[in-house]
PDB file of N, CA, C and O in Angstrom:
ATOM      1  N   UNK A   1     -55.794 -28.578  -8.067  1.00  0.00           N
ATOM      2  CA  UNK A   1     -54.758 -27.648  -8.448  1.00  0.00           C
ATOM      3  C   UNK A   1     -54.961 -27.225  -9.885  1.00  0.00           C
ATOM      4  O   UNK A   1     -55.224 -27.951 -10.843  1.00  0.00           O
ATOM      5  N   UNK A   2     -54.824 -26.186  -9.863  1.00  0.00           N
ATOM      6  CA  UNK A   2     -55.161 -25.303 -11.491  1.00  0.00           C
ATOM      7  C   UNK A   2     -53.563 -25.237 -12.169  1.00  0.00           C
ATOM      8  O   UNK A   2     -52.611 -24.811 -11.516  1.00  0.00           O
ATOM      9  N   UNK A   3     -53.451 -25.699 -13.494  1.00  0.00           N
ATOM     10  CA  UNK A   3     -52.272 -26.417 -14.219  1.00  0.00           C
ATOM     11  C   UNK A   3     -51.877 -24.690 -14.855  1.00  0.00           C
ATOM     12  O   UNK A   3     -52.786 -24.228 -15.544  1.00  0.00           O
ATOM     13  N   UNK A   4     -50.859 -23.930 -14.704  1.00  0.00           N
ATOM     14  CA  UNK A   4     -50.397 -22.940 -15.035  1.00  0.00           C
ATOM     15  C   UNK A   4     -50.957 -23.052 -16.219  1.00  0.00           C
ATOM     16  O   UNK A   4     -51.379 -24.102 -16.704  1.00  0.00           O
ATOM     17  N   UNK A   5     -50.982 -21.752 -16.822  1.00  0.00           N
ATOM     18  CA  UNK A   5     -51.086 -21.668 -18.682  1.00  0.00           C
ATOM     19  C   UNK A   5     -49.854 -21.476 -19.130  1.00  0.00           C
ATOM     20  O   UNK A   5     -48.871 -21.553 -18.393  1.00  0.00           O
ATOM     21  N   UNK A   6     -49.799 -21.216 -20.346  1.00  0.00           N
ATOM     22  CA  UNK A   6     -48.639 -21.105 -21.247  1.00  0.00           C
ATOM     23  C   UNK A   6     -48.724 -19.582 -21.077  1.00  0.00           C
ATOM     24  O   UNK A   6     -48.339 -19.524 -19.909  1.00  0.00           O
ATOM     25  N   UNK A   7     -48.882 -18.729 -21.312  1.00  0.00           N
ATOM     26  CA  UNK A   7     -49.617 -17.241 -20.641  1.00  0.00           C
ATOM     27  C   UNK A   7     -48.298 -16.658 -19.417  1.00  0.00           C
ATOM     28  O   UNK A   7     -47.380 -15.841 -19.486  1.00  0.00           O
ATOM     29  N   UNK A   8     -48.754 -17.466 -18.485  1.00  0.00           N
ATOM     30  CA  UNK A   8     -48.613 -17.407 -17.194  1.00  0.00           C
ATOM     31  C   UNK A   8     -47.007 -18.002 -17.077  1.00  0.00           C
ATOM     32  O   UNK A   8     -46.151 -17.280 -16.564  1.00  0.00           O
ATOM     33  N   UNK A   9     -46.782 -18.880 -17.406  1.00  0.00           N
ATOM     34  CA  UNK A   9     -45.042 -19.466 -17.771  1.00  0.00           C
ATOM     35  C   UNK A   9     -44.231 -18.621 -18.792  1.00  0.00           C
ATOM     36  O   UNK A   9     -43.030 -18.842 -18.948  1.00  0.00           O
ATOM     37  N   UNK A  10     -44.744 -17.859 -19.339  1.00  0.00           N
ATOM     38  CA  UNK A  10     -44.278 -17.056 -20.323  1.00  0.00           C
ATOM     39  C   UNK A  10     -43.662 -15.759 -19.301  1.00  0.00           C
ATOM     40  O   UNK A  10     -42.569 -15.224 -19.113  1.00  0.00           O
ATOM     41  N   UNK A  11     -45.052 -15.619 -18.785  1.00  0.00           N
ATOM     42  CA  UNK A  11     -44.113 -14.163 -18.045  1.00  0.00           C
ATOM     43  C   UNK A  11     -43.670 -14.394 -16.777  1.00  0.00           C
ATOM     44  O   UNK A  11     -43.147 -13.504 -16.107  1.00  0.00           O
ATOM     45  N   UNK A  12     -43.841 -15.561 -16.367  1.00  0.00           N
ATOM     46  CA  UNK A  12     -42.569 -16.157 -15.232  1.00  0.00           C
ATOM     47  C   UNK A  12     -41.547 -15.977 -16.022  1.00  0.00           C
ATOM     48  O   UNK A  12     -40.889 -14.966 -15.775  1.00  0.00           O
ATOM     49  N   UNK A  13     -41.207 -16.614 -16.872  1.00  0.00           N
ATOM     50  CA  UNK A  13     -39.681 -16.695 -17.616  1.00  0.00           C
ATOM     51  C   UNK A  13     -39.601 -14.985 -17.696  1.00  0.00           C
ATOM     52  O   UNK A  13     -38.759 -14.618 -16.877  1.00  0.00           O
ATOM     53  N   UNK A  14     -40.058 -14.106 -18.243  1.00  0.00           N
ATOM     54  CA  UNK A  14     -39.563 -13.166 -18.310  1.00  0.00           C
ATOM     55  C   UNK A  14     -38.976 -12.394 -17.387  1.00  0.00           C
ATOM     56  O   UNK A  14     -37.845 -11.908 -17.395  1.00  0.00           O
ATOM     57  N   UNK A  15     -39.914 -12.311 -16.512  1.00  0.00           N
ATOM     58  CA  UNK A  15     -39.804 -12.224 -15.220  1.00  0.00           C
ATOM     59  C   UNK A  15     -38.082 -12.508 -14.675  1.00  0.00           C
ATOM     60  O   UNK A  15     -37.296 -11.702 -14.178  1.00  0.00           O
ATOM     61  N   UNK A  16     -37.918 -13.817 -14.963  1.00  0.00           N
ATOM     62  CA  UNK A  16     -36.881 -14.430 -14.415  1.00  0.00           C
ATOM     63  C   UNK A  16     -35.510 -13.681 -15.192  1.00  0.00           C
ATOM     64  O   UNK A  16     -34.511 -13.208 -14.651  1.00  0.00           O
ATOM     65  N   UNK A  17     -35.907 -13.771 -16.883  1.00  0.00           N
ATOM     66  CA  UNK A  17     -34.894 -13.412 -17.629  1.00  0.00           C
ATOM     67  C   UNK A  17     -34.604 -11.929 -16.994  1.00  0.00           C
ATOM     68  O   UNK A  17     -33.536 -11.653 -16.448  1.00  0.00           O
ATOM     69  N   UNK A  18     -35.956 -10.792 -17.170  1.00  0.00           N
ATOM     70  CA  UNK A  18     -35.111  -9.612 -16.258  1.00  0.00           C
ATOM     71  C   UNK A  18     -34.074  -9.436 -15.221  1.00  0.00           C
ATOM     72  O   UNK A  18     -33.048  -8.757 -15.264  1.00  0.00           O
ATOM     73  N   UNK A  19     -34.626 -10.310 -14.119  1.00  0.00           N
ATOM     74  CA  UNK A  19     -33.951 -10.572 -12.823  1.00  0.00           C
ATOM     75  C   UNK A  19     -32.255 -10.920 -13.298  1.00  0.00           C
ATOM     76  O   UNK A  19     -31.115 -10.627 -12.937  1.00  0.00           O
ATOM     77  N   UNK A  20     -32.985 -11.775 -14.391  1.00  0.00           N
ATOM     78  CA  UNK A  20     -31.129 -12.151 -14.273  1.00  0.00           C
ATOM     79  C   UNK A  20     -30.315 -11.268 -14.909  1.00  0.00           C
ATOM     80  O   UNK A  20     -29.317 -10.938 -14.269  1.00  0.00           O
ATOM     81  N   UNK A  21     -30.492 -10.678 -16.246  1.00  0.00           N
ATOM     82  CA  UNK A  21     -30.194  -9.607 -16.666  1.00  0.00           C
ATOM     83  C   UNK A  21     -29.581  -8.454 -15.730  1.00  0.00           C
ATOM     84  O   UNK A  21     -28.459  -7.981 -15.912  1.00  0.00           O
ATOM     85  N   UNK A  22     -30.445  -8.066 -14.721  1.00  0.00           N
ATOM     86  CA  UNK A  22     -30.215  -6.935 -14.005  1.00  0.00           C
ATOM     87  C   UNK A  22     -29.062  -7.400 -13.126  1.00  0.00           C
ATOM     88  O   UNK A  22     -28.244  -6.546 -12.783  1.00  0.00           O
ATOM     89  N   UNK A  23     -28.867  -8.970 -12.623  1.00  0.00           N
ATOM     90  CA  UNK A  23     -27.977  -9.049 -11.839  1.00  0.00           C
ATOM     91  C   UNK A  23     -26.652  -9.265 -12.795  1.00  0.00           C
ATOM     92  O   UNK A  23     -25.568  -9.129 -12.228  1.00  0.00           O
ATOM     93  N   UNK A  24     -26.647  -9.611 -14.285  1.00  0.00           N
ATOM     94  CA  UNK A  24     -25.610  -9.487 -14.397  1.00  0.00           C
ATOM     95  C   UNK A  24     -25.279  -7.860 -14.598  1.00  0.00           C
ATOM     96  O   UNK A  24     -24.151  -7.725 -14.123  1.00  0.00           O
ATOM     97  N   UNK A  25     -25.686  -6.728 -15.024  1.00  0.00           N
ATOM     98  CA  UNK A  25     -25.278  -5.809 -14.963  1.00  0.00           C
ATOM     99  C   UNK A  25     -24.575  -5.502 -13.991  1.00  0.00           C
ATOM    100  O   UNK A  25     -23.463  -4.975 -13.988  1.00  0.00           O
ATOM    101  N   UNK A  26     -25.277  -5.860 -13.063  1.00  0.00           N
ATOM    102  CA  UNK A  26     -24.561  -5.410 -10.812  1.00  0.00           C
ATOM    103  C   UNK A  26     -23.603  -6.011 -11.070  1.00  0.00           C
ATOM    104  O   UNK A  26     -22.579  -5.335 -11.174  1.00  0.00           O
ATOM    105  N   UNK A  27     -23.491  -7.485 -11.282  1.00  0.00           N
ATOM    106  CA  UNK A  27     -22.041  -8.213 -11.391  1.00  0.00           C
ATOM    107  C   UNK A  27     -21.193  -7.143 -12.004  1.00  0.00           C
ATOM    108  O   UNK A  27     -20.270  -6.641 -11.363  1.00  0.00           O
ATOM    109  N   UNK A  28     -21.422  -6.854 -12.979  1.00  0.00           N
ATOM    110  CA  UNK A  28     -20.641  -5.802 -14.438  1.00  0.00           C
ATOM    111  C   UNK A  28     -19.957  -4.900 -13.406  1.00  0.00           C
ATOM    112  O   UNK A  28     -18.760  -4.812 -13.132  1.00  0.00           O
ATOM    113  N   UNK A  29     -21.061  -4.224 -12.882  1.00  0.00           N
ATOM    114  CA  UNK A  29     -20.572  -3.052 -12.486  1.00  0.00           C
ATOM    115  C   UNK A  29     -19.720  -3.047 -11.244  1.00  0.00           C
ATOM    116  O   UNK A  29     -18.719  -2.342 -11.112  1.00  0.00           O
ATOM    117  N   UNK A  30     -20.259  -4.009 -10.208  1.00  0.00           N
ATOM    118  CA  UNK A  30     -19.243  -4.445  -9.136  1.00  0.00           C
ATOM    119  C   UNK A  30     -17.841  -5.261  -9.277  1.00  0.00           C
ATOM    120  O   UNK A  30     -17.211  -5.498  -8.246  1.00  0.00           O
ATOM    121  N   UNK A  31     -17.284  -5.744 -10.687  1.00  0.00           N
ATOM    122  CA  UNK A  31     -16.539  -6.124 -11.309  1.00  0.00           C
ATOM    123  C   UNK A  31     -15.530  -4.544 -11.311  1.00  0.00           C
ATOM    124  O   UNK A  31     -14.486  -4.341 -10.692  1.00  0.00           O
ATOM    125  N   UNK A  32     -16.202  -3.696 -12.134  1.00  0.00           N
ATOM    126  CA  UNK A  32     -15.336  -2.238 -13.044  1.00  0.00           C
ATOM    127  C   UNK A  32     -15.322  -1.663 -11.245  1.00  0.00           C
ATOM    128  O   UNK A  32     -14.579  -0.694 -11.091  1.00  0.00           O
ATOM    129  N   UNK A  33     -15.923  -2.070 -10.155  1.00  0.00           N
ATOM    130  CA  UNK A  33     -15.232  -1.314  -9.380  1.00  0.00           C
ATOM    131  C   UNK A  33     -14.569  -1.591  -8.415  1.00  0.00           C
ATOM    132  O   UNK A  33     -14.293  -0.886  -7.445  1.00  0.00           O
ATOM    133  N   UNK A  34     -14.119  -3.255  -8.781  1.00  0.00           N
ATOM    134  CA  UNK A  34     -13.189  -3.566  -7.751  1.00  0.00           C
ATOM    135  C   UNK A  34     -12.056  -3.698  -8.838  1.00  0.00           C
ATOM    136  O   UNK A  34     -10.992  -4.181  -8.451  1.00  0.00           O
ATOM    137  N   UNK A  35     -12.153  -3.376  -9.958  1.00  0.00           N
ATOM    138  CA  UNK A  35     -10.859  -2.871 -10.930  1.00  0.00           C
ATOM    139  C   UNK A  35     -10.165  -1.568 -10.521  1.00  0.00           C
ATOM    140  O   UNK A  35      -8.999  -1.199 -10.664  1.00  0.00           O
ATOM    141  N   UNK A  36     -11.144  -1.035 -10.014  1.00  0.00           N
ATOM    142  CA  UNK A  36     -10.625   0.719  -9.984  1.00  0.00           C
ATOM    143  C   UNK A  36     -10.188   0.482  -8.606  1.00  0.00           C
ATOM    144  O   UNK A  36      -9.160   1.096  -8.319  1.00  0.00           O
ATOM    145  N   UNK A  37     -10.715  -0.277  -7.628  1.00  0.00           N
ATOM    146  CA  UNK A  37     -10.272  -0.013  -6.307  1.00  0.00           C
ATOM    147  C   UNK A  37      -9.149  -0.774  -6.320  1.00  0.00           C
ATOM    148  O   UNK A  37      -8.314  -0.380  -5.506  1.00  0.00           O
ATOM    149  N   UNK A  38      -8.746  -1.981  -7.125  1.00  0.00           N
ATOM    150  CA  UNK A  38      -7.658  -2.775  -7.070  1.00  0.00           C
ATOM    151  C   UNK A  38      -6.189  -1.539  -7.434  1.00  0.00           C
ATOM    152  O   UNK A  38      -5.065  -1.462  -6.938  1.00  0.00           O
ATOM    153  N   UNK A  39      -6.800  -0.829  -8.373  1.00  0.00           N
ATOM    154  CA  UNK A  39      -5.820  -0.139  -9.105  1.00  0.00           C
ATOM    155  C   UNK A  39      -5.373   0.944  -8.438  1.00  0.00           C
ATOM    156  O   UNK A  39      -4.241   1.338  -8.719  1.00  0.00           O
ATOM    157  N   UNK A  40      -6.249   1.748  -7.290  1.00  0.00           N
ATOM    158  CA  UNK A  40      -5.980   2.419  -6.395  1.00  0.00           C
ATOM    159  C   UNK A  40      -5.192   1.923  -5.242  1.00  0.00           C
ATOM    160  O   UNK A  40      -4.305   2.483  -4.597  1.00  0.00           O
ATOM    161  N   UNK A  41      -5.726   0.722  -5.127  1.00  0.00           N
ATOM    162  CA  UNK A  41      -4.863  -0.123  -3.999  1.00  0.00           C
ATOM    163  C   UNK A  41      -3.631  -0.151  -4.086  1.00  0.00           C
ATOM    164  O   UNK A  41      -2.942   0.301  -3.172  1.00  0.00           O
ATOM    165  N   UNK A  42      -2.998  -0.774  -5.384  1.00  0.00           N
ATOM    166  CA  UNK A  42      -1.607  -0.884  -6.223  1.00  0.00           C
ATOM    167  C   UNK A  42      -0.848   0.538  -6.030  1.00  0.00           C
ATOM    168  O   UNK A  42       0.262   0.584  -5.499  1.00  0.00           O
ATOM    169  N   UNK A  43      -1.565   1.764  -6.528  1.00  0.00           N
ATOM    170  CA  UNK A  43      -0.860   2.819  -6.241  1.00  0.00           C
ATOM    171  C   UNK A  43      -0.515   3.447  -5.102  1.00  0.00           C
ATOM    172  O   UNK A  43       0.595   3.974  -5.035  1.00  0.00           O
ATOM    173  N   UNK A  44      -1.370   3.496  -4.061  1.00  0.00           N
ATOM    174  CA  UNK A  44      -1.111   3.270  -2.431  1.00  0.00           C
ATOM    175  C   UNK A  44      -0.132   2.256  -1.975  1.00  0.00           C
ATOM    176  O   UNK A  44       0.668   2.665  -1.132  1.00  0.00           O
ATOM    177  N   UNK A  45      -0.038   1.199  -2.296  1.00  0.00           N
ATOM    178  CA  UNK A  45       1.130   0.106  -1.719  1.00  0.00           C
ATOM    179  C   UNK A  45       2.607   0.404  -2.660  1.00  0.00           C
ATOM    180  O   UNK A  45       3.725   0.068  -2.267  1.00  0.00           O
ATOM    181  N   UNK A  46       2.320   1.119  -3.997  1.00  0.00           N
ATOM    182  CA  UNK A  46       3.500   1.349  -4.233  1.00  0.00           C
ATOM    183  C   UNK A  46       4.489   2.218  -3.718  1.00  0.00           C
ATOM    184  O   UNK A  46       5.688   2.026  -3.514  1.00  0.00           O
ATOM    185  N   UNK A  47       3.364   3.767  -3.447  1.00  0.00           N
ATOM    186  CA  UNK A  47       3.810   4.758  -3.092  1.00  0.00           C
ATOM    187  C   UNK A  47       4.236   4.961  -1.425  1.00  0.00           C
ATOM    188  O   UNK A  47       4.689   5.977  -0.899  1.00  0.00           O
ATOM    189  N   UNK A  48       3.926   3.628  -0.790  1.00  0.00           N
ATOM    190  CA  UNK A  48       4.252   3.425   0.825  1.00  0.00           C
ATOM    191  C   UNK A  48       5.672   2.968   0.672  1.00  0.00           C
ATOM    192  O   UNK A  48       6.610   3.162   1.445  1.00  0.00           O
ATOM    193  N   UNK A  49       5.651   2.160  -0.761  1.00  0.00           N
ATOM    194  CA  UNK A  49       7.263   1.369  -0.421  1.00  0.00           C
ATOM    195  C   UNK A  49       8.027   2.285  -0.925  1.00  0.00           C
ATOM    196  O   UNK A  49       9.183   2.402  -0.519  1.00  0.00           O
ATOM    197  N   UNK A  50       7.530   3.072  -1.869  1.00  0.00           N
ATOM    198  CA  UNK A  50       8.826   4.685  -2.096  1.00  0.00           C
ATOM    199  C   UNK A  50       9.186   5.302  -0.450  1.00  0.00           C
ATOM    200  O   UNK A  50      10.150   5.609   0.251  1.00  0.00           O
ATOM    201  N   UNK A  51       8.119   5.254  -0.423  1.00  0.00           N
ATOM    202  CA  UNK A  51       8.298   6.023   1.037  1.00  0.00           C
ATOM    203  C   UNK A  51       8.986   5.853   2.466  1.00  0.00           C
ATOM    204  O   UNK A  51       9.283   6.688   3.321  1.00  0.00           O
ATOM    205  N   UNK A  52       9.188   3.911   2.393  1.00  0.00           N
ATOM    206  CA  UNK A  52       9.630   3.081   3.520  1.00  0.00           C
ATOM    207  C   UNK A  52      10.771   3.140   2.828  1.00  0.00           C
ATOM    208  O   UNK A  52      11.516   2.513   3.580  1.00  0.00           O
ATOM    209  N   UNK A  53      11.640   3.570   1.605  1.00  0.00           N
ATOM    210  CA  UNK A  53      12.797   2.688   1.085  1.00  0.00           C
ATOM    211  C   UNK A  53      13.318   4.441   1.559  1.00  0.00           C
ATOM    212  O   UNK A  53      14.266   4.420   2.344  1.00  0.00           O
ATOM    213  N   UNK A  54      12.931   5.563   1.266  1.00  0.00           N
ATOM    214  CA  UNK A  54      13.122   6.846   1.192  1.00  0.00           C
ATOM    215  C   UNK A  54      13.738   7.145   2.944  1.00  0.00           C
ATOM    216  O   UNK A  54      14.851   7.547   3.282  1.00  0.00           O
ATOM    217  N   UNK A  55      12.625   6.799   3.762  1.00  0.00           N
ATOM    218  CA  UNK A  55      13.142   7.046   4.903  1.00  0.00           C
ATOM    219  C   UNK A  55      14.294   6.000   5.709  1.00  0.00           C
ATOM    220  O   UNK A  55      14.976   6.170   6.720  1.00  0.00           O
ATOM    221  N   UNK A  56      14.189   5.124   4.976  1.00  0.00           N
ATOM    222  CA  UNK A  56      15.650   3.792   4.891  1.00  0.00           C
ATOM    223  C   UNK A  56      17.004   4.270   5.028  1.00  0.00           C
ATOM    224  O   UNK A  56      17.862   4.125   5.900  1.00  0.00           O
ATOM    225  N   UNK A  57      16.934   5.204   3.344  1.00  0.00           N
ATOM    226  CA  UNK A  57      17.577   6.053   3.558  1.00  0.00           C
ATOM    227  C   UNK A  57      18.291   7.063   4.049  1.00  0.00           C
ATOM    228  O   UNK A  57      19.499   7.092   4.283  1.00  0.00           O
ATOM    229  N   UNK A  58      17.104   8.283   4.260  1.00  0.00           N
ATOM    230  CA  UNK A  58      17.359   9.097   5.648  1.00  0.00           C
ATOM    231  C   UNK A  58      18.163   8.828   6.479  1.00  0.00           C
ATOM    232  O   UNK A  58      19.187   9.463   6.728  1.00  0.00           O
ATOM    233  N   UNK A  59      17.592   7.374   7.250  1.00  0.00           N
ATOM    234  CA  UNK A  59      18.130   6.969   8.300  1.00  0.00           C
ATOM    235  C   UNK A  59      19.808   6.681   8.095  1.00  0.00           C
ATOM    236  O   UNK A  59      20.806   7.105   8.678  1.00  0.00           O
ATOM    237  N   UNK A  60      19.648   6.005   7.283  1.00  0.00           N
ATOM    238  CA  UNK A  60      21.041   5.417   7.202  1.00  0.00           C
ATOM    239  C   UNK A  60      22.293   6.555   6.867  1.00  0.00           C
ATOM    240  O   UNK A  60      23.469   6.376   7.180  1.00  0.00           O
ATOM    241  N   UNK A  61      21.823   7.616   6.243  1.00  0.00           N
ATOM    242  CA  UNK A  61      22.864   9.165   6.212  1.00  0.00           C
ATOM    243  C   UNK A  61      22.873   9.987   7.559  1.00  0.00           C
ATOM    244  O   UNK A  61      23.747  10.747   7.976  1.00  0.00           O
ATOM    245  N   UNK A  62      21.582   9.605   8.169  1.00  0.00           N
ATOM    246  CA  UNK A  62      21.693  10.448   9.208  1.00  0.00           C
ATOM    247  C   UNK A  62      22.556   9.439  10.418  1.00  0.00           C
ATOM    248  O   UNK A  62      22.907   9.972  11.471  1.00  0.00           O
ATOM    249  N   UNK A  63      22.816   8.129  10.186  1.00  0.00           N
ATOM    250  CA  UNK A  63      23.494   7.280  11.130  1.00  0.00           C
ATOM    251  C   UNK A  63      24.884   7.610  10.853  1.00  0.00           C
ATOM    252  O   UNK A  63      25.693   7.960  11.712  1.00  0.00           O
ATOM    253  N   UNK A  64      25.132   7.476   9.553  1.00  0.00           N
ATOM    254  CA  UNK A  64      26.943   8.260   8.610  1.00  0.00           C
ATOM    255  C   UNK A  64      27.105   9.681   9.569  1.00  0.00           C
ATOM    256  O   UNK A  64      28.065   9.723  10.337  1.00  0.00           O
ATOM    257  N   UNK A  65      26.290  10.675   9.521  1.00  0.00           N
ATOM    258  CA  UNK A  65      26.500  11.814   9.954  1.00  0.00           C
ATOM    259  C   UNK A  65      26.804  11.786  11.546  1.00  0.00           C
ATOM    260  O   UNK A  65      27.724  12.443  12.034  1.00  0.00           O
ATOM    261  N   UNK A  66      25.902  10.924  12.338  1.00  0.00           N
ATOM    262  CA  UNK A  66      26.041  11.280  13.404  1.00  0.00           C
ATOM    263  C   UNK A  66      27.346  10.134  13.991  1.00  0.00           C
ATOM    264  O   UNK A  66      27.782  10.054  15.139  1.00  0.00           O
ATOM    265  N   UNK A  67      27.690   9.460  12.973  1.00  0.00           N
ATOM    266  CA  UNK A  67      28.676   8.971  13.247  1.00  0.00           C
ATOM    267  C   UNK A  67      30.007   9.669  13.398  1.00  0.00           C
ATOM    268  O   UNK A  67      30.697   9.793  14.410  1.00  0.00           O
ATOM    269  N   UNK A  68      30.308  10.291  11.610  1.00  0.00           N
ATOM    270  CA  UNK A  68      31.030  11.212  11.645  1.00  0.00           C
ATOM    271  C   UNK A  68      31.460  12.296  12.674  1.00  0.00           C
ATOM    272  O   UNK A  68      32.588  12.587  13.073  1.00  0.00           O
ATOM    273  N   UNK A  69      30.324  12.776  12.970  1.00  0.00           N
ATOM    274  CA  UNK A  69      30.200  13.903  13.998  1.00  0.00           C
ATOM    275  C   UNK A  69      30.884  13.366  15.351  1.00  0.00           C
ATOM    276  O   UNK A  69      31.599  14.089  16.045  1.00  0.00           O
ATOM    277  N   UNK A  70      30.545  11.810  15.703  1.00  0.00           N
ATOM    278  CA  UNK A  70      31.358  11.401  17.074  1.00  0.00           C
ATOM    279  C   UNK A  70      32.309  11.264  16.728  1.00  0.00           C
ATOM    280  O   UNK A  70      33.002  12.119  17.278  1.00  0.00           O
ATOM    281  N   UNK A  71      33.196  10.363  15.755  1.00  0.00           N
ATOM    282  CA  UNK A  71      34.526   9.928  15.772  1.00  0.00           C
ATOM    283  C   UNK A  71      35.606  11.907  15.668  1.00  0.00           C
ATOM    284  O   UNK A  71      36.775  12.127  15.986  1.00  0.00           O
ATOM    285  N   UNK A  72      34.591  12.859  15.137  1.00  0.00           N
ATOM    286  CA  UNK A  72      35.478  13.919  15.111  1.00  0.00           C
ATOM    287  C   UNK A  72      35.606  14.104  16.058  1.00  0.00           C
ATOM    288  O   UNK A  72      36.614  13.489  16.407  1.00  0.00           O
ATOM    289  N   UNK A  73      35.033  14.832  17.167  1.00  0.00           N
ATOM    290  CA  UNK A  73      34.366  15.113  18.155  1.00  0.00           C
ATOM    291  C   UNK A  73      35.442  14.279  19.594  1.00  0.00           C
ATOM    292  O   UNK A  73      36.128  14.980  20.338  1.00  0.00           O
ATOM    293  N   UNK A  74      35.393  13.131  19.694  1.00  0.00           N
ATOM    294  CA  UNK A  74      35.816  12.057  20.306  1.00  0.00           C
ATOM    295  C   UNK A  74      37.484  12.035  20.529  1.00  0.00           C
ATOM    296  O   UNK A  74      38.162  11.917  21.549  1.00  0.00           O
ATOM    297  N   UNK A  75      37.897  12.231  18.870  1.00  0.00           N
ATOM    298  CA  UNK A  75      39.371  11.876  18.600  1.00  0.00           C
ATOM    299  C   UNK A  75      39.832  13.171  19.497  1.00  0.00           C
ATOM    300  O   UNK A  75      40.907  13.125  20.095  1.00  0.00           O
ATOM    301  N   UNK A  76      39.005  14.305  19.571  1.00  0.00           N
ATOM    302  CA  UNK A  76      40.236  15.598  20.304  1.00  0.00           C
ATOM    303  C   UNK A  76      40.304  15.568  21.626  1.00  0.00           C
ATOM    304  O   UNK A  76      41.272  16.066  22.201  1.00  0.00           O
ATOM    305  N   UNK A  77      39.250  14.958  22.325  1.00  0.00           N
ATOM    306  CA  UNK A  77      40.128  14.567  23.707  1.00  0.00           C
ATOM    307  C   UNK A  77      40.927  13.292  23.821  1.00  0.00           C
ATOM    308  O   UNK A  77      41.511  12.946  24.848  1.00  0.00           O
ATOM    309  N   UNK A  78      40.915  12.876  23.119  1.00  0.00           N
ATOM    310  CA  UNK A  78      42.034  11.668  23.234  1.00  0.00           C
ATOM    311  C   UNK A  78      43.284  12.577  22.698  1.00  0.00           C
ATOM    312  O   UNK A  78      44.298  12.608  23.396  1.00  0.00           O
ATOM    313  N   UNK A  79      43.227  13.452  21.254  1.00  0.00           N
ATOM    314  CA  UNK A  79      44.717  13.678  21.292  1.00  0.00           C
ATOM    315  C   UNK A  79      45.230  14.545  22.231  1.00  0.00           C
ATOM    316  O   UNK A  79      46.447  14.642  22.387  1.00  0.00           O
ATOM    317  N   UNK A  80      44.096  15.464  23.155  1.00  0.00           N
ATOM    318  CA  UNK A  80      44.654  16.394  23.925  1.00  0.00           C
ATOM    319  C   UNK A  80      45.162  15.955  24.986  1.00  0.00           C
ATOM    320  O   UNK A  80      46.141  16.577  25.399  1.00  0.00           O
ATOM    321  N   UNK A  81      44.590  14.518  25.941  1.00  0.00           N
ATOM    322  CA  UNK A  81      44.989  13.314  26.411  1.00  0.00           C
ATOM    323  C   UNK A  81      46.792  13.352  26.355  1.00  0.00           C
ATOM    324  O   UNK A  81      47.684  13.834  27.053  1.00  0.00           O
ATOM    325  N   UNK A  82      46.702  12.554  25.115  1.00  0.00           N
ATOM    326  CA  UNK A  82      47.862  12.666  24.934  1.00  0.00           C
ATOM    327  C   UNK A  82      49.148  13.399  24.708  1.00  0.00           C
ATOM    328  O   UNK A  82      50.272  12.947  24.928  1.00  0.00           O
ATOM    329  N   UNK A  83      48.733  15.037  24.062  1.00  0.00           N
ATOM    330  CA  UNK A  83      49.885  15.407  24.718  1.00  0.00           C
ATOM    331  C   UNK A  83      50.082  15.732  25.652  1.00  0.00           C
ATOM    332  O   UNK A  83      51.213  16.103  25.965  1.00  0.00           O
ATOM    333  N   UNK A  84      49.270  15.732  26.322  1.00  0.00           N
ATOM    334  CA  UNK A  84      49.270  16.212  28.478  1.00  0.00           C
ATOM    335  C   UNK A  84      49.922  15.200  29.029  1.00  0.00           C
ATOM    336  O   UNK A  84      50.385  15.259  30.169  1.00  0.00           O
ATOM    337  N   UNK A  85      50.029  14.027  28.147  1.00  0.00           N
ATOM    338  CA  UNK A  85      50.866  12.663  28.939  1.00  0.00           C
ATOM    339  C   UNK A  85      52.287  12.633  28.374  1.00  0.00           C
ATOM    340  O   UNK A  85      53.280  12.062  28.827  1.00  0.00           O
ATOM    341  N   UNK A  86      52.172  13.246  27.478  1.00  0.00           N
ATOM    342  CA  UNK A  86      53.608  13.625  26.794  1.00  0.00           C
ATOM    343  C   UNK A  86      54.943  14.262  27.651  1.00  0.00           C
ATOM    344  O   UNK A  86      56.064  13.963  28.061  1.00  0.00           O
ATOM    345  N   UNK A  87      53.600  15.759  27.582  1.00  0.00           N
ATOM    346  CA  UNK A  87      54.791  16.287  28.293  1.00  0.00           C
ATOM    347  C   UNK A  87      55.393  16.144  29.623  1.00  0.00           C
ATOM    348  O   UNK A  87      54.757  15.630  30.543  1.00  0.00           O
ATOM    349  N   UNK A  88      56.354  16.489  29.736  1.00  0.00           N
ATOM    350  CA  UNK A  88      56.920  16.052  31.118  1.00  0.00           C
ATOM    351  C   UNK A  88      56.798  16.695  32.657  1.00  0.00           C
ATOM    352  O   UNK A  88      57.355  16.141  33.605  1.00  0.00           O
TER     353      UNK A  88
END
């Protein structure tokens, strides 16, 4: 077996140091873009719960209304009911 040189271990290491170098950049950069996608994420889940609390809403005026609308609605045959039982 032929004993590496000093030569030859030199630009292994370099070798190696590039490699690693380059992967921390990728790290770097796959870091800044699960920042941006986190931050996009956040604004999507916020803007769903405006949106779920919004139509919450809706609902619940449009349940008032269509409530309203029966008890009006409802009460005039009962009072007409009653004066037909009234009279004699």
């Amino acid at each position: 077996m032929t004993e590496p040189t000093t030569n030859k271990i030199l630009l292994l290491l370099g070798r190696l140091e590039g490699k690693v170098d380059s992967l921390l950049s990728s790290q770097s950069d796959t870091n800044e873009d699960i920042k941006t996608h986190d931050k996009r994420l956040s604004k999507l889940e916020r803007a769903q719960a405006y949106l779920a609390g919004a139509l919450a809403l809706c609902s619940i005026i449009a349940s008032l209304v269509i409530k309203h609308i029966q008890i009006k609605y409802s009460e005039e045959p009962h009072e007409i009911r009653m004066r037909r039982e009234e009279q004699p």
